[in-house]
N, C-alpha and C positions, 0 to 999 in steps of 0.2 A: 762810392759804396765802401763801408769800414773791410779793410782786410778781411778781417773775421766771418766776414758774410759770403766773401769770394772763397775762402778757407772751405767753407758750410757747404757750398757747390761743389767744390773737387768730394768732399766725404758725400757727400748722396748719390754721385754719380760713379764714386768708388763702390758703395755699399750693395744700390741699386745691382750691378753690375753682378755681383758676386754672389748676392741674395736671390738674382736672377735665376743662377745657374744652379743654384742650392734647390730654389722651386722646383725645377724643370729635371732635372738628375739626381737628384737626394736626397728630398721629399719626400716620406713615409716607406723609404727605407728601412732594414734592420740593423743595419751598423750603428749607433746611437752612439758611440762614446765617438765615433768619426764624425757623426753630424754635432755632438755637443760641441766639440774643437772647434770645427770650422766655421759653425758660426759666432762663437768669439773672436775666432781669428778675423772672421770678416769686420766686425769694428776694430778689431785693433790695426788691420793696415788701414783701411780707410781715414782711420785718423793720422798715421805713421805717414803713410804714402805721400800725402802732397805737401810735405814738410819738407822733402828732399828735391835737388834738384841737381842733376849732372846734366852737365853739357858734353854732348857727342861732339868735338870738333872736326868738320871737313874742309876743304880746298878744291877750289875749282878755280879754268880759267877764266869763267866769266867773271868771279868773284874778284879777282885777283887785277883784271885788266878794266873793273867798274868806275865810268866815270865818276869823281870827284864834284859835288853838285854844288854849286856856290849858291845857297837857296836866299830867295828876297827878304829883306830886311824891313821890318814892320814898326812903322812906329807909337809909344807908346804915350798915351795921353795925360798919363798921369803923372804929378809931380815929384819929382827926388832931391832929397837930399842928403848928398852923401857922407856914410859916417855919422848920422846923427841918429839916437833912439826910436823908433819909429812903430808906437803898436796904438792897436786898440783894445779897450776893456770891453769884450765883448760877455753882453749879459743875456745874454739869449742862447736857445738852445738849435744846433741847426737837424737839417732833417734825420740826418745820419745817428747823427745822438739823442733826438726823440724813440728812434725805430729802438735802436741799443736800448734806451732804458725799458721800454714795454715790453723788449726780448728778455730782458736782466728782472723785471717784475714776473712772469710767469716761472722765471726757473727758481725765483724766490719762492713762490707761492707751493711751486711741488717740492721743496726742500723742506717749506713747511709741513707739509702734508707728511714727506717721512719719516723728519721726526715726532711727529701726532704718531705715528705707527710703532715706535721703537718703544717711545711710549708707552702705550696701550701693551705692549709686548712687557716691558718691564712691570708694568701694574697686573700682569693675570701672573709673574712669576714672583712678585710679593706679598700676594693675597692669595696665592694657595702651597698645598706641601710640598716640598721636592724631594726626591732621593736619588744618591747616584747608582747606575745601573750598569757597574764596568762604564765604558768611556762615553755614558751617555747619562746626561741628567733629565728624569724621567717627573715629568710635574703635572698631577691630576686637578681638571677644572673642568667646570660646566660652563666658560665661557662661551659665546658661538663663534662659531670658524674651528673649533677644535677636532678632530684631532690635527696636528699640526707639528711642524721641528721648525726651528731655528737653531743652524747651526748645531751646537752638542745638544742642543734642547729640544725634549719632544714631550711638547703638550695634548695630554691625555684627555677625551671627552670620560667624565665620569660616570655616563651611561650605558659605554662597551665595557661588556667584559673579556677584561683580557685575556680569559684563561680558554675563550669558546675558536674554534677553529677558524672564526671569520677574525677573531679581534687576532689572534697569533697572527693573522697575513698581515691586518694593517698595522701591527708594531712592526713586521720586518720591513713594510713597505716603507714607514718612515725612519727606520731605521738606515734603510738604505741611501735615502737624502741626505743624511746627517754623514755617514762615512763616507759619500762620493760629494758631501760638501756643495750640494746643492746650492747653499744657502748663500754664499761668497759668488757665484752666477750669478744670482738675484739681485743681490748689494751690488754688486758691480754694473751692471745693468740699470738698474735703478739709477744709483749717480750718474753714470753716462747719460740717460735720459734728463736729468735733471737740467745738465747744461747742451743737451744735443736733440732736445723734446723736437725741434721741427724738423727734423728728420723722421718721415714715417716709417723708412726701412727698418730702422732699429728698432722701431714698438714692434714691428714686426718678428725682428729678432725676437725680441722678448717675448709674445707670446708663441712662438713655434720653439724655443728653447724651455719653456714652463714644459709644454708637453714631451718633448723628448725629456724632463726630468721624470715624468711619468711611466714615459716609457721603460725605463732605465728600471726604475723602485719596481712598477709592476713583474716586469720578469724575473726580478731578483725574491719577489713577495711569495707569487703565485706557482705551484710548483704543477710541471709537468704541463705549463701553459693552459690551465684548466683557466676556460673561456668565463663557463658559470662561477667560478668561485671568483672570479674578478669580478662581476657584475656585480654579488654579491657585495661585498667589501665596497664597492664604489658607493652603492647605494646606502648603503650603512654608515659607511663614513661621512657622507654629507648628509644625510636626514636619518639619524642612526633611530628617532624613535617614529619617525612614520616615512620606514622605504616602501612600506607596502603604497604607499599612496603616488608616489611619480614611476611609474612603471612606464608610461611614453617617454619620460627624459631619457630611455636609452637610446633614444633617436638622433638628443643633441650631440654635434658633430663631435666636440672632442671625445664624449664616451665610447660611440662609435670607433671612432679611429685608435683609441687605448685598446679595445677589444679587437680589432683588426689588426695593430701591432704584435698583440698577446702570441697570434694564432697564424701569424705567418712568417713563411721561413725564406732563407736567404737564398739565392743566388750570387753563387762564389764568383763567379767569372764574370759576370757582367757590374757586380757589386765592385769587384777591384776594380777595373774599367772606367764607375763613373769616379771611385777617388782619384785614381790616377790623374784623368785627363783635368780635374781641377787645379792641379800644377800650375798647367800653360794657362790657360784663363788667369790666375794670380798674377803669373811672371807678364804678362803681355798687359795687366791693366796695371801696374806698378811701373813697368818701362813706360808706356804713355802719358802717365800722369809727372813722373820724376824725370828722363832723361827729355833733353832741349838742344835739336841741334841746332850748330851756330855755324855759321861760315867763318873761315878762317882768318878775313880779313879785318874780321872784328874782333878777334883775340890779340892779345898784347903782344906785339913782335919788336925786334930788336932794331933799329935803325939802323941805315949800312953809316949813318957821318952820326957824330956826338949830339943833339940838342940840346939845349940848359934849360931849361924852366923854373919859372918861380912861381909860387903856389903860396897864396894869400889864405890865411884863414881870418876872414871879416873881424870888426872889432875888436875887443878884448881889454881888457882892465876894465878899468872904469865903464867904459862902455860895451854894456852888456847886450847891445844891438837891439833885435825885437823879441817877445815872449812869446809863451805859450799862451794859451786862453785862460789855465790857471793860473799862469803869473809864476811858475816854478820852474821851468824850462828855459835857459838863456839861450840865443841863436849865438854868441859868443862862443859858449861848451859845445855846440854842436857843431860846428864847424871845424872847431880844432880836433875833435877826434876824425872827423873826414880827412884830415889833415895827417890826422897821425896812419891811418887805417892805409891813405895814399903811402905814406913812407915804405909802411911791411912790405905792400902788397909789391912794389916797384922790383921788379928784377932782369930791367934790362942794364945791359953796360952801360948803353949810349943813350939814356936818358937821365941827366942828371939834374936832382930836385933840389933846387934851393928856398926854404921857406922863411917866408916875414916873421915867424912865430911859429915855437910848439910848445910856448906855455902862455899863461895868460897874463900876458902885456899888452900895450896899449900903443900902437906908431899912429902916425900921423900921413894922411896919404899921399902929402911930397915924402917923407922918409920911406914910403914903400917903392916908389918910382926911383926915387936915389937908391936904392935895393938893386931893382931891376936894372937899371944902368951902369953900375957899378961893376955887376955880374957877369954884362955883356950878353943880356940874357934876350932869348930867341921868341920863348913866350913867356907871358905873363897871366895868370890865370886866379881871379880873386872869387873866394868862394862864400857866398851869405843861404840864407834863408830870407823868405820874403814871408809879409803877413796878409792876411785877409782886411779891409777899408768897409766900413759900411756901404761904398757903393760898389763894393764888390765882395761879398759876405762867403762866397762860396769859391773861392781861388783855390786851387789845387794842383801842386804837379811842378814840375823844372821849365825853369824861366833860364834864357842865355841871353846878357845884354853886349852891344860892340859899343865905339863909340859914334859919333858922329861923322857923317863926310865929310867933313872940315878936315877932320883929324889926319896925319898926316899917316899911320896907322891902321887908316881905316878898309883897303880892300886885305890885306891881310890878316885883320881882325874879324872880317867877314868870311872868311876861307876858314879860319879858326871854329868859330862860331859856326859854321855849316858840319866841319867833322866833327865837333863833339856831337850835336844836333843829331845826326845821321847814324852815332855808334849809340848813342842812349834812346835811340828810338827801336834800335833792334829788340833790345833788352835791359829793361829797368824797371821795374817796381811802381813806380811813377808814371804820372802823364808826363808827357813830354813836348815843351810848343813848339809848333814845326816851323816856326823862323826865327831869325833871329832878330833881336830888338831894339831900338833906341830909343832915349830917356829925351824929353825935352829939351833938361839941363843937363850939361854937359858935365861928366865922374873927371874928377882928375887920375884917376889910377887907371882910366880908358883910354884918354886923350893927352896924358903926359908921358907916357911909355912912347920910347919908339919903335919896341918890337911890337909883333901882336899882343893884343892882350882882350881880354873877354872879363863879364862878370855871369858865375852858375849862381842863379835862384836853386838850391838846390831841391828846394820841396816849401812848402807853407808851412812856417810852426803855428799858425792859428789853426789849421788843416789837423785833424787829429790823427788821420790814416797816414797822411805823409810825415805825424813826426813818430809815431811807431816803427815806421819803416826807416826812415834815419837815425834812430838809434838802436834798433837791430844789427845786433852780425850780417846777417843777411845783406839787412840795408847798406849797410859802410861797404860790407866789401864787391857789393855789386856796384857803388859807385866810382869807388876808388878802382876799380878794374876797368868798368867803360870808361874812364878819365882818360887813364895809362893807355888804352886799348886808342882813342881817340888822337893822344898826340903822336904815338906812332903812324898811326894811319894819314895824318896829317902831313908827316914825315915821309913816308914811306911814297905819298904820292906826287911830293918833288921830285924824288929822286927816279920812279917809274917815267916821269912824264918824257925824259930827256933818252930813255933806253928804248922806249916800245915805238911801233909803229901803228900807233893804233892812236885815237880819239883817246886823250886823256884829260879835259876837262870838259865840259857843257855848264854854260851860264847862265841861271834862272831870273838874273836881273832881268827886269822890266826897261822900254825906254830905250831899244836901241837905234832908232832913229826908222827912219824909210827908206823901202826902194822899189822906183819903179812907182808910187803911189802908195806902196802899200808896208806895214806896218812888221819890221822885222824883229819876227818873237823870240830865235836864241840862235847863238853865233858858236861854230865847231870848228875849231884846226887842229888836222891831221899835219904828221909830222913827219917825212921822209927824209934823214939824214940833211944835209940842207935844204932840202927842196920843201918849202911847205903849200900845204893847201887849205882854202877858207872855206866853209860852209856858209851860207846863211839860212835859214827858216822861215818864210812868213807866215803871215798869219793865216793866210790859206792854206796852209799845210805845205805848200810847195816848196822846193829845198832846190840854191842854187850855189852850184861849188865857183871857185874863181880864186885864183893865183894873188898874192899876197901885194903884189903892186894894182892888179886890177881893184884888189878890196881897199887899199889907201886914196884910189881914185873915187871911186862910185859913191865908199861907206864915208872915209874919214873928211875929205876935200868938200865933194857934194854936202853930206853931214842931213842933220834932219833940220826941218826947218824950225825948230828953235834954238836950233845953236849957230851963233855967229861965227862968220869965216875965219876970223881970225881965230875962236878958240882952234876949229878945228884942221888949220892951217898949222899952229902951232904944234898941236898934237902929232901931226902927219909928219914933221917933222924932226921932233924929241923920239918918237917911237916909232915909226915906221920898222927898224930893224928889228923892234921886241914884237913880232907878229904873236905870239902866246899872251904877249900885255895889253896890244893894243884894242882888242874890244871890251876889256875890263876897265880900263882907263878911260874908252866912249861912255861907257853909262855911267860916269862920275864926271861929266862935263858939262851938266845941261843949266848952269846958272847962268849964263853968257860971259860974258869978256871980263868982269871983276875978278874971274878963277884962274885969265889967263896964265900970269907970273908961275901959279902953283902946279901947271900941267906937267913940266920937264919934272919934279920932284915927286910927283906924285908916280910917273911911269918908272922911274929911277927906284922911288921905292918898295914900288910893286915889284919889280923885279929882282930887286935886294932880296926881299924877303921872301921869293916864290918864285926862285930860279928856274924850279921846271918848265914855266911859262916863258923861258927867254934862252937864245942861247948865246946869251955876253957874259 
């Protein structure tokens, strides 16, 4: 659904809310110049309100001591190539943008209609006389609908005469429109309406605002609240030459309730009481709509050791990556302001960002890897937009790709890809897929790094909603913050893992082989100064703990039975001492004995690079 539509919800449930309380407390009331205010004010925050958004930041320990999820890695059927131009001409319109345009055709149509009215408003004051009368210009017409003001103008029915006691109230009546500027309510309202017409609350607005302007002129017209000389004038001013003939329309409700406002008086105390208490209703539905708490582990904090990073922004020069649906949007530009928006927003010491690009040139993606290596760099983080495929027309939202198991990079590229995953689904703008993913063909900016390294889809530029939102303030700097927010958190739980006494990873990997017959679904070690202990889970739900030589026996020796003894003979003996590596390193062994050579290297460099799992 377009922004603009989710926008639409927050304003009606803003309006709803407020127009609520307006019914129910201050509703035919006599305070008028309080009720005019407030329900302008009611559109105006309800449009205001859900445009803001603070984040309340807290801390907790649960927060604080929350495993780190290695979530499953999905792979992706579709073909890549990387580096190369990649869109479609899409000539169709999708649902999102059919709704848009028949929403954008009615607010045409009553844009039409007002100026048909200003119009017709200009033609009755070119075609009859004017004079000015002190600060009002007084214009006689036997149009119908007269008598009437617009603004400084008050169109005169040439049938009253002004000099008789009735026609003296209705000049001051509408006299009094034109000095308390009725007319700029109306015009404002009107337009509001014109782009916010599906919103019922606000026609609402509009006509309960029509009538307190009545209210307002009437008391200012009628002196000494004389009930009949109101009726009079009413009736007169709409059927000035046959009022004797609707003497039952005094029944219809709004005349009624003009005559009912005329003639009743205020209660002071209870009148302060209901403005007062509309305060707290405003401040309470404005705090729920704008402030967003967050746990603190998701805010961008400072590492206790340095990390380097390098921060790719996709394409550039010549290649302009993929487009918009019009063809004027390059994913090239839009990545490098992610780029740049990452730079400001960075304010930790010990994260330091080195970027491939922050103008628009053109490397080659061994030159971006000879980057990363170069640097000595810890992660590596290359950032595109992805497009919508005729066999998939309706893509939306943040894509996180790692590379391959082969890769030598790759359980730490998975750990990568799990924390950004897990900080951009707290809060982001975006959908966000909750695994991470592999390509077929194998990226060399995945697979040639030897730190971690990931690729963010950050959003679809075929996607209309996701590329409003990527080039938003909003948008950038809600990305570039969960980015930053992401690698510390990344960081922050290497270095927790090796302090606390407590469960600090859980492994969502599929595939850790059996025990006992049965199918074991996720592997937990706890960490007691040297002493550690295994968990295992199966699928039964049942959980069996066991000392870290009994789990090299039963889990890695025994092994599942598709993995050959020798892999996992192998394994038991490269890793046995890295108990935090050793069941992440099981579920990357299931190809049989062609993997053997690469098991020592692979636990080697899991451990390298995600030392909270090892204590070498």
């Amino acid at each position: 659904m377009p922004y603009f539509f989710y926008y639409l919800l927050k304003v009606m449930l803003c309006s709803a809310v407020l127009f609520g309380y307006y019914h129910l407390f201050l509703r035919n009331k006599v305070y008028h110049a309080y009720n005019r205010f407030y329900l302008l004010a009611i559109t105006g925050i309800s449009l205001l309100a859900p445009l803001f958004n603070f984040n309340l930041l807290f801390s907790s320990g649960e927060s604080v001591n929350k495993p780190l999820q290695l979530l499953q890695v999905v792979n992706s059927s579709d073909a890549y190539l990387e580096e190369i131009v990649l869109y479609t001409q899409q000539n169709y319109l999708t649902t999102a943008q059919l709704i848009m345009l028949g929403y954008s055709m009615v607010s045409l149509l009553m844009l039409v209609f007002l100026v048909k009215v200003f119009v017709q408003i200009l033609s009755i004051l070119r075609n009859n006389s004017s004079r000015n009368l002190h600060d009002v210009v007084f214009v006689q017409s036997d149009a119908k609908g007269t008598p009437f003001s617009f603004f400084r103008f008050i169109f005169w029915n040439k049938a009253i005469d002004i000099n008789t006691p009735t026609g003296r109230q209705i000049f001051a009546h509408e006299l009094a429109h034109v000095r308390e500027k009725h007319s700029a309510d109306k015009l404002y309202l009107n337009l509001l309406l014109i782009v916010f017409w599906i919103n019922p609350i606000f026609w609402f607005i509009k006509k309960e605002l029509n009538l307190i302007h009545e209210f307002i002129a009437d008391r200012k017209a009628v002196a000494d609240n004389d009930a009949a000389a109101l009726a009079a004038m009413i009736v007169q001013s709409a059927y000035p030459q046959h009022s004797y003939l609707l003497t039952s329309h005094f029944f219809y409700s709004p005349i009624k309730r003009r005559l009912k406002m005329l003639t009743k008086y205020n209660n002071n105390k209870a009148g302060y009481l209901y403005r007062i208490l509309a305060l707290p209703v405003v401040l309470f539905l404005v705090a729920a709509l704008t402030i967003k708490a967050k746990s603190g582990i998701t805010e961008m904090l400072n590492p206790a050791e340095k990390i380097t990073v390098v921060i790719d922004a996709g394409h550039g020069g010549q290649d302009a990556g993929s487009r918009s649906t019009d063809q004027n949007v390059f994913e090239k530009n839009v990545v490098l302001s992610l780029v740049r928006k990452i730079k400001a927003e960075n304010q930790s010491a010990n994260i330091e960002l080195i970027f491939t690009r922050e103008t628009d040139v053109y490397q080659t993606p061994q030159e971006k890897v000879a980057l990363a290596k170069k640097a000595n760099a810890d992660l590596f983080i290359s950032l595109h937009m992805d497009v919508n495929t005729p066999q998939n027309p309706s893509g939306a939202g943040m894509l996180v790709y790692v590379a391959n198991d082969d890769a030598r990079n790759s359980t730490g590229s998975k750990l990568l890809a799990s924390s950004i995953i897990n900080t951009f689904s707290e809060d982001y703008g975006l959908k966000v897929a909750p695994n991470p993913m592999q390509r077929q063909v194998g990226i060399h900016v995945l697979k040639g790094n030897d730190c971690p390294a990931v690729i963010i889809e950050a959003g679809h530029i075929s996607n209309q909603a996701d590329l409003v939102y990527l080039q938003s303030e909003k948008g950038q700097t809600n990305f570039a913050r969960n980015l930053l927010s992401a690698i510390a958190r990344y960081a922050e739980a290497n270095k927790r893992a090796s302090r606390y006494t407590t469960a600090v990873y859980q492994d969502t990997l599929p595939n850790y082989g059996t025990y006992q017959g049965q199918r074991i679904k996720g592997i937990q070690v706890y960490s007691n100064n040297s002493k550690k202990t295994i968990t295992i889970e199966l699928a039964s739900g049942k959980k069996v703990a066991m000392t870290e030589a009994e789990a090299a026996t039963t889990i890695l020796r025994r092994g599942a039975s598709n993995r050959s003894a020798a892999v996992a003979n192998t394994l038991a003996d490269e890793c046995i001492e890295h108990a935090f590596s050793m069941h992440i390193c099981i579920s990357n062994t299931q190809v049989g004995p062609g993997r053997q050579a690469a098991l020592p290297r692979r636990c080697y460099q899991m451990t390298k690079v995600n030392s909270a799992w090892s204590d070498s």
